[in-house]
Residue, then its C-alpha position, 0 to 999 in steps of 0.5 A: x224677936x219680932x220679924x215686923x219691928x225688932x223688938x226683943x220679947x218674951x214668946x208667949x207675948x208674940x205671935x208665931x207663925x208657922x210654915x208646916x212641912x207640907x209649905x203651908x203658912x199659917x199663923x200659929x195662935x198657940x205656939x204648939x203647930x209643927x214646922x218651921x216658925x217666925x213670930x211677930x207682935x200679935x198687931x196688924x200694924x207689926x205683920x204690915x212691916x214684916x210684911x213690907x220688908x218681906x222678913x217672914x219669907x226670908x225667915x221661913x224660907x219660902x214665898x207667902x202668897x198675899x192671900x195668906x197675909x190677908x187670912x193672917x190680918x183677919x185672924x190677928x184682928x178677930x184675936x184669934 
């Protein structure tokens, strides 16, 4: 499911991200990292709502710096 609009989909549709055991986030383009993990559809306008509704942090269970979802939304534009 989509932490940005709710939406049931397939995984291999959705993007994961990943909090890895050392409690970094990063967005996880191949669904194979190590940690904890939350998808969101792979566009920028899904991660702003999860952003704004802080669902990923609920989640993951932990604080996401802002410099982070600027990486996230960099890296979902250039596709990876």
């Amino acid at each position: 499911m989509c932490a940005g609009c709710g939406e049931m989909k397939p995984k291999k549709e959705l993007v994961r991200v990943v909090r890895a055991g050392d409690g970094t986030v990063s967005l996880d383009l191949t669904g194979k990292k190590p940690g904890r993990g939350a998808y969101v559809c792979p566009n920028s306008e899904c991660l702003k709502r999860a952003r704004k509704s802080r669902a990923l942090e609920r989640a993951l269970d932990t604080a996401i710096p802002e410099s982070v979802y600027e990486e996230m939304e960099k890296e979902m534009a250039n596709g990876g």
